[in-house]
C-alpha positions as CSV (number, residue, x, y, z in Angstrom):
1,X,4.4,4.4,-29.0
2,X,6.8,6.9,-30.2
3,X,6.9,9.0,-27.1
4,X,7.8,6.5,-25.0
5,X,10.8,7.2,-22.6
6,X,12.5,5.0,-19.8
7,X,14.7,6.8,-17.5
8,X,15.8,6.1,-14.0
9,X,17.1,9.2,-12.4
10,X,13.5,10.0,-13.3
11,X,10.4,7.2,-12.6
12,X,7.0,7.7,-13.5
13,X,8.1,9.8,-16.7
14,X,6.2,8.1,-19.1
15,X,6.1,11.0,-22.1
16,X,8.8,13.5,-22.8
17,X,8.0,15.7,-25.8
18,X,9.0,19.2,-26.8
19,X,5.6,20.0,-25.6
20,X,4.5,18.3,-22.8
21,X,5.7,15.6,-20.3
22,X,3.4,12.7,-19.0
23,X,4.3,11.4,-15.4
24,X,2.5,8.3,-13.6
25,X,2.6,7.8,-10.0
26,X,0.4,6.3,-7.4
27,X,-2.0,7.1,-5.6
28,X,0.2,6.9,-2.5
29,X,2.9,8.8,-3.7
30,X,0.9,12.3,-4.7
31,X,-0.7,11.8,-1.3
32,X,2.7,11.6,-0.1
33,X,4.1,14.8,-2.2
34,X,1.2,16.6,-1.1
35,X,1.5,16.2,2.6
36,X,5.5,16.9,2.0
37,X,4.1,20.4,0.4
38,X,1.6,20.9,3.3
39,X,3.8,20.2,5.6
40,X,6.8,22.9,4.1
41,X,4.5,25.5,3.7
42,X,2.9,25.3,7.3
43,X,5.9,24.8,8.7
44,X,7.4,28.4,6.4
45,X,4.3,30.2,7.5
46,X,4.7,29.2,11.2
47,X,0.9,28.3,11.3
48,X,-0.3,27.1,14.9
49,X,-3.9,26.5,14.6
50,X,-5.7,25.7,18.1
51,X,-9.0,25.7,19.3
52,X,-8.1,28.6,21.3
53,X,-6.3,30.9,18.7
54,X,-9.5,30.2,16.4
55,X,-11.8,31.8,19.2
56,X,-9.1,34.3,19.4
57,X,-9.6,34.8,15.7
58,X,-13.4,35.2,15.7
59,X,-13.7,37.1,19.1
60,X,-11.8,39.7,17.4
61,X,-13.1,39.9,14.3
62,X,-16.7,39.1,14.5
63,X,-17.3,40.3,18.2
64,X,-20.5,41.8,17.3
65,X,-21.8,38.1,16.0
66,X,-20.2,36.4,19.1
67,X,-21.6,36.2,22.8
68,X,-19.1,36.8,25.3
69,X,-17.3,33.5,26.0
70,X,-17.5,31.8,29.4
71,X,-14.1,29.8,30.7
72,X,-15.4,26.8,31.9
73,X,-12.6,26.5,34.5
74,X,-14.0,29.8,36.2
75,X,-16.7,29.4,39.1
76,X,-19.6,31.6,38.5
């Protein structure tokens, strides 16, 4: 056990070396810090993902794959 290290201003570091560091968290918590991330980036890219902008999306750049689209709401 000689790499072990203790220190509270920084849990789950289990292993600080001059070559690598060994960190233990839960399953919870990197679920946690990756929705955190998710969340920055989406919300630094402004992303807005709807049904409608993902028709939008395809419509114009796969048209020629694509049959018209009907809106329900119109009568025909």
């Amino acid at each position: 056990m000689r790499n072990l290290y203790s220190d509270p201003a920084r849990p789950g570091l289990t292993t600080n070396s001059a070559r690598y560091r060994i960190w233990v968290v839960t399953w919870g918590q990197l679920l946690d810090q990756a929705e955190r991330r998710v969340q920055a980036f989406r919300s630094a890219l402004e992303l807005v993902s709807t049904e409608q902008t993902s028709r939008d999306y395809l419509q114009s750049k796969h048209a020629e794959f694509i049959p018209p689209l009907v809106d329900r709401d119109t009568p025909q």
